[in-house]
C-alpha positions as CSV (number, residue, x, y, z in Angstrom):
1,X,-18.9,-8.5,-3.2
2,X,-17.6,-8.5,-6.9
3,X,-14.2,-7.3,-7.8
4,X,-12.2,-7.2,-11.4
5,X,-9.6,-9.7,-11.5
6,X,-6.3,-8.7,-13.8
7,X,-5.9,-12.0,-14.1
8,X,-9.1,-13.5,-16.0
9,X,-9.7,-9.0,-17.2
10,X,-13.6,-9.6,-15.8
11,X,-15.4,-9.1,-12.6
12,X,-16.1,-11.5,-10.7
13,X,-17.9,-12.7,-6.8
14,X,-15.4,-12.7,-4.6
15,X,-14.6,-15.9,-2.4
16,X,-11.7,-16.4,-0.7
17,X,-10.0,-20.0,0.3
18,X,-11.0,-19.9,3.6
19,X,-14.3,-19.2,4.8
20,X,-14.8,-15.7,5.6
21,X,-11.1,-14.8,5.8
22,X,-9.3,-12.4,3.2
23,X,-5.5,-13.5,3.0
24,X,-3.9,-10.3,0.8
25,X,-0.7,-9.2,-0.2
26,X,0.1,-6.2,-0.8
27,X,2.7,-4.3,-2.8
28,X,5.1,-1.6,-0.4
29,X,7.4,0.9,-1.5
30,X,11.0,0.4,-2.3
31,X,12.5,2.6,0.6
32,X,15.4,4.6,-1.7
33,X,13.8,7.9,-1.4
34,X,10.1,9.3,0.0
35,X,7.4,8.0,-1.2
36,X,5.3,10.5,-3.4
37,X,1.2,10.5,-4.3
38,X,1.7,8.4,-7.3
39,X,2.8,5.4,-5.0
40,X,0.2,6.3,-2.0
41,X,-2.7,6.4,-5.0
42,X,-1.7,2.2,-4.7
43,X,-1.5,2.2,-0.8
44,X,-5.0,4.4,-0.7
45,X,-6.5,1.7,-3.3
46,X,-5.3,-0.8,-0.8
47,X,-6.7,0.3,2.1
48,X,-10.0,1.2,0.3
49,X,-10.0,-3.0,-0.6
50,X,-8.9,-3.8,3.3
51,X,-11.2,-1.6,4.8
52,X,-14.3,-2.8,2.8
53,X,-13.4,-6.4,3.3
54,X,-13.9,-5.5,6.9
55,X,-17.0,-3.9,6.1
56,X,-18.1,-7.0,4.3
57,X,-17.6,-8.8,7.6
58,X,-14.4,-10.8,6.3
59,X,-11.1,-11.2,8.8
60,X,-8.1,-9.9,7.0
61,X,-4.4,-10.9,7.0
62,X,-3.0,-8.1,5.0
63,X,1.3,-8.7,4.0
64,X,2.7,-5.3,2.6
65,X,6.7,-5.8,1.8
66,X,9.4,-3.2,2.2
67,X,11.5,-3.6,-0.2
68,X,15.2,-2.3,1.3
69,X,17.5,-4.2,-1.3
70,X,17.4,-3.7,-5.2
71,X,19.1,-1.8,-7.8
72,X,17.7,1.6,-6.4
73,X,18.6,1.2,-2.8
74,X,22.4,0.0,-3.2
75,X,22.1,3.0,-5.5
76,X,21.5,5.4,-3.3
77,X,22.8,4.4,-0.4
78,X,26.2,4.3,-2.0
79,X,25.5,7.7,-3.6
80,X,24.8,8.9,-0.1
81,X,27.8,7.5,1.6
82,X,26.1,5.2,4.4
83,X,25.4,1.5,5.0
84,X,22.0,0.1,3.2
85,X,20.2,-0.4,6.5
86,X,20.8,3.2,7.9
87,X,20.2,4.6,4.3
88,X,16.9,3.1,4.0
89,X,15.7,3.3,7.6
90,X,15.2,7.4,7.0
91,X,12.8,6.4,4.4
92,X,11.1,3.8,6.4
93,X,10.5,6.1,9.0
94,X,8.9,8.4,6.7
95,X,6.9,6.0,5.0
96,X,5.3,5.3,8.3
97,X,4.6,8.5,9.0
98,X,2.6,9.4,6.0
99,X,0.6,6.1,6.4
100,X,-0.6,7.5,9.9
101,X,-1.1,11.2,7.8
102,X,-3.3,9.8,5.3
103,X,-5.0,7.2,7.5
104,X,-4.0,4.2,6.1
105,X,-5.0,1.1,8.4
106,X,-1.9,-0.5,9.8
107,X,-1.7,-4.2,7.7
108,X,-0.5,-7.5,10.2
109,X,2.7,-8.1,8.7
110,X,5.8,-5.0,7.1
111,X,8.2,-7.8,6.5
112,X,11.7,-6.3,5.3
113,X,13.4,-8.1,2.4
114,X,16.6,-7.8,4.1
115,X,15.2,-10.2,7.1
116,X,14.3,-12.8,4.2
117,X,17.1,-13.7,2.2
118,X,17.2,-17.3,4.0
119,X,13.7,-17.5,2.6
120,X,15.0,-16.6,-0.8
121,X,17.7,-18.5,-0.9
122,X,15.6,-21.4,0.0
123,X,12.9,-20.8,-2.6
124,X,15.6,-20.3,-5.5
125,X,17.2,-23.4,-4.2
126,X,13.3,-25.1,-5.2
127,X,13.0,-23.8,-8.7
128,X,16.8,-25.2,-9.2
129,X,15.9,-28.6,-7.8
130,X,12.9,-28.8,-10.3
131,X,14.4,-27.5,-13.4
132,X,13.1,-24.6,-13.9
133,X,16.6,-22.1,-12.6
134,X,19.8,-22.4,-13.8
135,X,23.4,-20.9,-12.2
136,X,25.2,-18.9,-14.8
137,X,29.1,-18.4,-15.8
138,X,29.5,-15.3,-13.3
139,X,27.4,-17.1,-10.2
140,X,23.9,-15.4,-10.9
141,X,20.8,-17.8,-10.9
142,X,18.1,-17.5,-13.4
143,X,14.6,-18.3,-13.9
144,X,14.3,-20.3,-17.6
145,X,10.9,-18.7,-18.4
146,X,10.8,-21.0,-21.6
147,X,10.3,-23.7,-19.0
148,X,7.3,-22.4,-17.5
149,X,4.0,-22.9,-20.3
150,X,2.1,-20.2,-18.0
151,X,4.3,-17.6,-18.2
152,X,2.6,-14.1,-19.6
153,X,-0.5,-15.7,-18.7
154,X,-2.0,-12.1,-16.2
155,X,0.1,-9.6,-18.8
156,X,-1.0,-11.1,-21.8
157,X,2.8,-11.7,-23.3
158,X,3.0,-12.9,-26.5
159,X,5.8,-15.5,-26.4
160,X,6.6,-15.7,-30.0
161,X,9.4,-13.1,-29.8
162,X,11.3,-15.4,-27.2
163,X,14.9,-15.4,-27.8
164,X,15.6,-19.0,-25.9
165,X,19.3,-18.1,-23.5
166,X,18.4,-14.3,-23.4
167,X,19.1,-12.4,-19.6
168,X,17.7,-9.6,-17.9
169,X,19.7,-8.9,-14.8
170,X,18.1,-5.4,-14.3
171,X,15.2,-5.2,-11.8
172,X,12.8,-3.1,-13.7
173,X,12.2,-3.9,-17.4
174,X,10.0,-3.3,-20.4
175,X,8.0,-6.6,-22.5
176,X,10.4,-5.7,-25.4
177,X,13.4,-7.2,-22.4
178,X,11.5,-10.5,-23.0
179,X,14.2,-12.8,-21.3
180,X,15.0,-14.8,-18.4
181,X,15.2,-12.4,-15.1
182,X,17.8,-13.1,-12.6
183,X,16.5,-14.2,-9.3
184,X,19.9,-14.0,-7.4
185,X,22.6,-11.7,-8.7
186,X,26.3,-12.2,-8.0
187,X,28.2,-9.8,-6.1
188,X,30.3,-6.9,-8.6
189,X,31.9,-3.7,-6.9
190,X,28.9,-2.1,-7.9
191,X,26.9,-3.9,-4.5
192,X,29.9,-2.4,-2.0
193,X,29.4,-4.2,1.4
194,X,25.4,-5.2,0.3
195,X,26.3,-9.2,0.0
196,X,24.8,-12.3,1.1
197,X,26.3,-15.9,0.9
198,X,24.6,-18.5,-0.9
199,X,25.0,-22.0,-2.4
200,X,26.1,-20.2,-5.3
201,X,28.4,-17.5,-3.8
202,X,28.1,-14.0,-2.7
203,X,25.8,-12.2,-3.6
204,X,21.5,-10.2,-3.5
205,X,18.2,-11.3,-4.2
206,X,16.6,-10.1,-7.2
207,X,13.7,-8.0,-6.9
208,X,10.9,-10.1,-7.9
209,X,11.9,-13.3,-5.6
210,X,11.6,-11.2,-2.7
211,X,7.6,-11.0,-3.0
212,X,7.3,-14.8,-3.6
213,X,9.5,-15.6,-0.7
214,X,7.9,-12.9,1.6
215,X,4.1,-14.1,0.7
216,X,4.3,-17.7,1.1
217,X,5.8,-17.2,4.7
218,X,3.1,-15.4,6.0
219,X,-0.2,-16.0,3.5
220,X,1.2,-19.3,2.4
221,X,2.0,-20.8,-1.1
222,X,-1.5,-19.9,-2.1
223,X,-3.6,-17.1,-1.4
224,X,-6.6,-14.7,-2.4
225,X,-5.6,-11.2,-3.5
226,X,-2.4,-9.8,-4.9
227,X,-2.4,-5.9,-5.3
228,X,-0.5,-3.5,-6.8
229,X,0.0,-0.8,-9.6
230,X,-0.7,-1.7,-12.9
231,X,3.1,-0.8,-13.7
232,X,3.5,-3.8,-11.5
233,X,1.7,-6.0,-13.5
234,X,5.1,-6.7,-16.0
235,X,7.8,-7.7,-15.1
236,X,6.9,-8.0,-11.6
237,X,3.8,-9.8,-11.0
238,X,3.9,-11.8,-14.2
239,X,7.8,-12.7,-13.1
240,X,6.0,-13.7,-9.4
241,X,3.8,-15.5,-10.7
242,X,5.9,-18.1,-12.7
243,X,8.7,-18.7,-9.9
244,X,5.7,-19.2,-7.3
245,X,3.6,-21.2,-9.4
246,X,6.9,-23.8,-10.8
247,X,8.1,-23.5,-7.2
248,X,5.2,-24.8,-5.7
249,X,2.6,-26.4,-8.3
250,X,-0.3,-24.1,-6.8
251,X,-2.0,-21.3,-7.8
252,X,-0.3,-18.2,-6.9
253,X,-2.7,-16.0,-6.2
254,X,-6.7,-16.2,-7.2
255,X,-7.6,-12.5,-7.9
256,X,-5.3,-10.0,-8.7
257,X,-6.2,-6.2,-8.3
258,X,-4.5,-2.8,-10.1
259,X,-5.3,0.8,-9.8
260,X,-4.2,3.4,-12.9
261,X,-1.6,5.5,-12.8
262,X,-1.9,9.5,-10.9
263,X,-1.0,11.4,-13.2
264,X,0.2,15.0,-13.8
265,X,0.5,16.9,-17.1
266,X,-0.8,14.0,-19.1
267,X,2.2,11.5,-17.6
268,X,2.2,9.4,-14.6
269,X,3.8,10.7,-11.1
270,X,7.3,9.3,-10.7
271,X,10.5,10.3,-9.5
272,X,12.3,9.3,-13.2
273,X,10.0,11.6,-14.9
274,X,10.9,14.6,-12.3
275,X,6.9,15.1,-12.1
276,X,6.5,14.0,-8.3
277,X,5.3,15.4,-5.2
278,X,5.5,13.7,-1.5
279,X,3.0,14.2,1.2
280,X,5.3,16.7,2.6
281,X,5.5,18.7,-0.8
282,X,1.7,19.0,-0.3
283,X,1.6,19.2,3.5
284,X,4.3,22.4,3.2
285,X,1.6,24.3,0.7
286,X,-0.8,23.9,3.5
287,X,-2.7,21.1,2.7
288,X,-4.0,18.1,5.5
289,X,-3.9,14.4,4.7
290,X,-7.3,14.2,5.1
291,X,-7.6,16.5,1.7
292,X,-4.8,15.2,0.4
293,X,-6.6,11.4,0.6
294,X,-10.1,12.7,-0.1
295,X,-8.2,13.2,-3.8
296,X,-6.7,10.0,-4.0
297,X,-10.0,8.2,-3.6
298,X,-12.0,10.3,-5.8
299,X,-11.4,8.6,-8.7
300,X,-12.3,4.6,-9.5
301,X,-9.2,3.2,-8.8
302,X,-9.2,1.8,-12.4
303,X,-9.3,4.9,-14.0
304,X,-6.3,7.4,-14.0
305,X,-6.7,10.2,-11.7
306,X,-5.4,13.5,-12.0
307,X,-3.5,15.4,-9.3
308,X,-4.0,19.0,-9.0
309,X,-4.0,21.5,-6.6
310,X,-7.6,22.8,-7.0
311,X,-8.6,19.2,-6.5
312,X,-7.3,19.7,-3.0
313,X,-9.3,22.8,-2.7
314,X,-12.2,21.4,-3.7
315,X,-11.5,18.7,-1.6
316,X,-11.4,21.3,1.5
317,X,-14.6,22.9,0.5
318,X,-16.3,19.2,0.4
319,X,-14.8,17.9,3.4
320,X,-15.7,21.0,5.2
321,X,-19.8,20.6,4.1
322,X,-19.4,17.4,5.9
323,X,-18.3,18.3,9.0
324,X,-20.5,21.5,9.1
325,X,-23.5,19.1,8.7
326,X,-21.6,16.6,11.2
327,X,-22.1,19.4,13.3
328,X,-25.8,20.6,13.0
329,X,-26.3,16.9,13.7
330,X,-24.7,17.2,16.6
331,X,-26.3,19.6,17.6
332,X,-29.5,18.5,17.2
333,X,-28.9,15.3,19.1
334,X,-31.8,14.0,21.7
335,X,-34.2,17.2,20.5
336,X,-35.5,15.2,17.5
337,X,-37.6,12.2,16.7
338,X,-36.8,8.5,17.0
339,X,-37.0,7.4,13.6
340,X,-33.9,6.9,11.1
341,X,-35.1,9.5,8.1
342,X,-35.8,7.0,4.6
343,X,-33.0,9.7,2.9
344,X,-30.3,8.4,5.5
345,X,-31.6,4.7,4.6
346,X,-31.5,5.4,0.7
347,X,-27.9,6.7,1.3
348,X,-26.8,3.8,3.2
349,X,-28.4,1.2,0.7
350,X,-26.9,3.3,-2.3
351,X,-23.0,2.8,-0.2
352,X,-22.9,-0.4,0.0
353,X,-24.1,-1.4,-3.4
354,X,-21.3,0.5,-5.1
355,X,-18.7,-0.2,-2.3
356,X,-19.0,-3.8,-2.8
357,X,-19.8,-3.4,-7.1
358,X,-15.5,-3.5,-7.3
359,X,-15.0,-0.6,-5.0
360,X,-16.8,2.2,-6.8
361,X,-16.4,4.4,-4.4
362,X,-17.2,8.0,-6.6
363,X,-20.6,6.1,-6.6
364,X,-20.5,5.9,-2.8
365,X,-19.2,9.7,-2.5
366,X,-22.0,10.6,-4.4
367,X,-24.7,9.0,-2.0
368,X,-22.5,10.6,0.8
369,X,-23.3,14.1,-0.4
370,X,-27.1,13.1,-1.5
371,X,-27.6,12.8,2.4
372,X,-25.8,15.9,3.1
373,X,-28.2,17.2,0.8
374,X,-30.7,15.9,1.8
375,X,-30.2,15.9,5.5
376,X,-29.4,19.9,5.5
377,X,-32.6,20.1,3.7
378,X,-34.6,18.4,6.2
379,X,-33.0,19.9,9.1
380,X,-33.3,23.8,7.7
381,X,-37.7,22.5,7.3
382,X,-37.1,21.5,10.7
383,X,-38.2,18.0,10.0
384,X,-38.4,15.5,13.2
385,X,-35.8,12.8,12.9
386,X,-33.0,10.8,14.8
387,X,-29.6,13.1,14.4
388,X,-28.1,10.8,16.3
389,X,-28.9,7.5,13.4
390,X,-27.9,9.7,10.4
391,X,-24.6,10.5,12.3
392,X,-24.3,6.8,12.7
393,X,-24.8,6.3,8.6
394,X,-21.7,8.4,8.6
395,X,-19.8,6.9,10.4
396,X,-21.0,3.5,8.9
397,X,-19.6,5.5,5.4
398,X,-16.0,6.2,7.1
399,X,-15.6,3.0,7.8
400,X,-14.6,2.5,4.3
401,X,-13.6,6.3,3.0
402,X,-12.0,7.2,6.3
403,X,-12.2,10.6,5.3
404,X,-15.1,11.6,7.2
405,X,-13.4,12.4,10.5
406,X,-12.9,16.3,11.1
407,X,-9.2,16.3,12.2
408,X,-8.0,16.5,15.6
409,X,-6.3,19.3,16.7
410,X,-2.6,18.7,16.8
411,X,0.5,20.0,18.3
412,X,-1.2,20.2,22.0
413,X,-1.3,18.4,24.8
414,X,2.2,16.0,26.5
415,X,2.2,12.1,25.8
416,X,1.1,10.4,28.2
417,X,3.7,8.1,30.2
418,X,3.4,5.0,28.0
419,X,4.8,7.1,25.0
420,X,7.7,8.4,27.0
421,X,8.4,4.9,28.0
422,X,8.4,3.5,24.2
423,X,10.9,6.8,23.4
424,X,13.2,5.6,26.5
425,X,13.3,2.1,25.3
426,X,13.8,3.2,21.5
427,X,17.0,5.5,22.6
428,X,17.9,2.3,24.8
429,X,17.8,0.0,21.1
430,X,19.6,3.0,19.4
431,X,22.5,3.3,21.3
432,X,22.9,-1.0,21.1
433,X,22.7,-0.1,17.3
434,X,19.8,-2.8,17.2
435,X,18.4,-1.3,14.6
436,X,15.2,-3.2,14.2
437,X,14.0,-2.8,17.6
438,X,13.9,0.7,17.1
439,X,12.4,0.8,14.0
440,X,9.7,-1.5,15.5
441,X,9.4,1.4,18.5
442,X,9.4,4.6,16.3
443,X,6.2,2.4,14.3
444,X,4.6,2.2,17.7
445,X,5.1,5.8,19.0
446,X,3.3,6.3,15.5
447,X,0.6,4.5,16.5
448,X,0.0,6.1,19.4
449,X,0.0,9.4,17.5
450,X,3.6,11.4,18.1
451,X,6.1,11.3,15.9
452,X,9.7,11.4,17.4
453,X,12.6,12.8,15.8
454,X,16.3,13.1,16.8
455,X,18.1,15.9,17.5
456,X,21.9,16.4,18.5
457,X,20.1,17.1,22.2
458,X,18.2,14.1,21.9
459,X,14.5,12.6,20.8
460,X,11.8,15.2,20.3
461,X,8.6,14.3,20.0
462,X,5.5,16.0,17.9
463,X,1.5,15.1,17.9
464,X,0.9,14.1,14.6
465,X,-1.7,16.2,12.4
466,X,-4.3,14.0,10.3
């Protein structure tokens, strides 16, 4: 398997640390407002790399953060009126819910920044011991990126505009902000009641040292793939990269992986240029998840992709040519011969190839619909063949797109008594205002496929629709 690495900008054969086991971390949304298609383009591209690492027979630990404390969300959640955890958790909840809509595989570990400031505090604490942070006048720490050789080594910075002493205190920054970046920031009146005590006073994280702090707990202080958008690539991975790396003398990360930007109009999706839309934008104009993630992994996931709504048309009409083939398999099942037809076998070789050539999955989509073609063809000549083997190459081919699936029907049906018992004990944890115990119980009603909303008269729960 060969994937392009930002880092060294070729591709390259993929080998992990340890044997057979894919440790990967994953960048998760900032939980201020709903995630819209530009972001789930980077959560699509990251389940398209999981799920073909399982393919490829590899175990995977997959970390995908939450990030419930920056700039944005003590932004908003002032603006709004309400605490930081209860703003956030809204859009936590939704974020959930529109994994389980587009059929995103679940990754081992969410970890909250808000549950790793300890953590934080502890690796800033590291960087100041070895000289490379420094405490300023007002009680912020930052990182001296003078005193780091490496640093602008994955976003190719040139260094020789450097103004030695300069400070970025803002989370999000352009390479003209070339400065040191803050890695705690000291309480103003700005933060409200969002404040954490430190060696060096009250105060937040910045943004960046979340990630470190977050990855090294549960991949440790070195590990195989970092992922992201390639908007992530500066400040934020390059920023990552220098406070792991002086922290810890290791390599951060050995292969690091960014999809382009979706894009509407010409510009890329996001909410500061007004040009988003959520999954629920898209599902209210009538359209599934399963279309809606058929677009998202049309495209390489290094080129830019752009969102339309006749893509998702033509993504109904091409989903549906599946699933009427799906069917005349079906239905042809134990009446034909016993031998696996060379066209399914061509398909199948032709998948793999381009799944594991750096995830070139239009390559793959292509082979997908040369055995519809082909298959429909054979089947109309009445040709004698196993149905029940070129149904299995299909679902050998979902096993990375997970797209193939025709979509249950939802909305009927009552949850069964394990659901109702994960609702009970979530109202339980709600009414103890523990917080995180529901949050943990609303992911696992997910799971299980309902989605449970409250109401003045209580929870009500609906079957999700994939």
């Amino acid at each position: 398997m060969r994937v392009f690495n930002t880092l060294t900008r070729r591709l390259e054969e993929f080998e992990p640390i340890e044997p057979r086991h894919v440790r990967m971390y994953t960048c998760g949304p900032t939980v201020y407002n709903f995630a819209h298609l530009g972001n789930f383009r980077a959560y699509v591209f990251e389940d398209l790399l999981r799920r073909t690492f399982l393919y490829a027979g590899f175990r995977v630990t997959q970390v995908m953060n939450l990030t419930d404390v920056d700039d944005k969300t003590i932004k908003g959640s002032a603006a709004a009126g309400l605490p930081l955890a209860e703003y956030t958790r809204k859009y936590k909840d939704a974020f959930f819910e529109d994994l389980l809509a587009l059929n995103i595989q679940r990754a081992e570990h969410y970890p909250e920044a808000t549950a790793h400031i300890p953590e934080m505090i502890a690796l800033i604490q590291r960087l100041i011991d070895k000289g490379f942070a420094y405490k300023s006048d007002d009680g912020s720490v930052y990182f001296s990126i003078s005193r780091f050789p490496g640093y602008g080594k994955l976003a190719r910075v040139d260094l020789s505009g450097l103004k030695p002493g300069a400070r970025v205190n803002h989370d999000e920054y352009e390479k003209e902000n070339l400065a040191d970046f803050a890695l705690w920031k000291a309480w103003d009146e700005g933060d409200g009641e969002v404040a954490w005590d430190s060696p060096w006073g009250r105060g937040r994280p910045g943004w960046h040292i979340e990630c470190s702090a977050m990855s090294m707990k549960y991949l440790g202080e070195s590990f195989d793939v970092h992922t992201g958008g390639i908007d992530n690539i500066f400040p934020h991975h390059e920023d990552e990269i220098a406070q792991s790396e002086a922290a810890t003398g290791r390599q951060f990360a050995r292969y690091w992986m960014h999809c382009a930007h979706l894009i509407v109009d010409g510009r890329k999706m996001a909410k500061s240029l007004g040009n988003f839309f959520t999954l629920r934008d898209v599902a209210a104009r009538g359209y599934s998840g399963r279309e809606t993630r058929y677009v998202l992994i049309s495209a390489h996931y290094r080129q830019t992709l752009n969102f339309t709504f006749d893509a998702l048309d033509a993504a109904r009409s091409a989903l549906a040519r599946v699933d009427e083939f799906r069917e005349r398999l079906a239905a042809r099942k134990g009446r034909g011969g016993d031998r696996t037809p060379p066209w399914a076998e061509q398909s199948i070789s032709r998948f793999r190839e381009a799944v594991f050539e750096d995830l070139g999955i239009p390559d793959a989509m292509a082979s997908l619909f040369d055995l519809v073609r082909d298959g429909n063809r054979a089947l109309d000549a009445g040709e004698d063949f196993d149905a029940e083997s070129v149904l299995s190459v299909l679902d050998e081919m979902d096993r990375v797109l997970g797209v193939l699936q025709p979509a249950a029907g939802g909305g009927h049906g009552d949850p069964d008594s394990a659901v109702k018992a994960l609702v009970n004990e979530r109202e339980t944890a709600r009414k103890a205002k523990r917080w995180a115990e529901a949050d943990r119980l609303r992911r696992a009603i997910l799971d299980m496929g309902w989605e449970v909303r409250d109401t003045p008269s209580g929870p009500r729960l609906s079957r999700i629709q994939r």
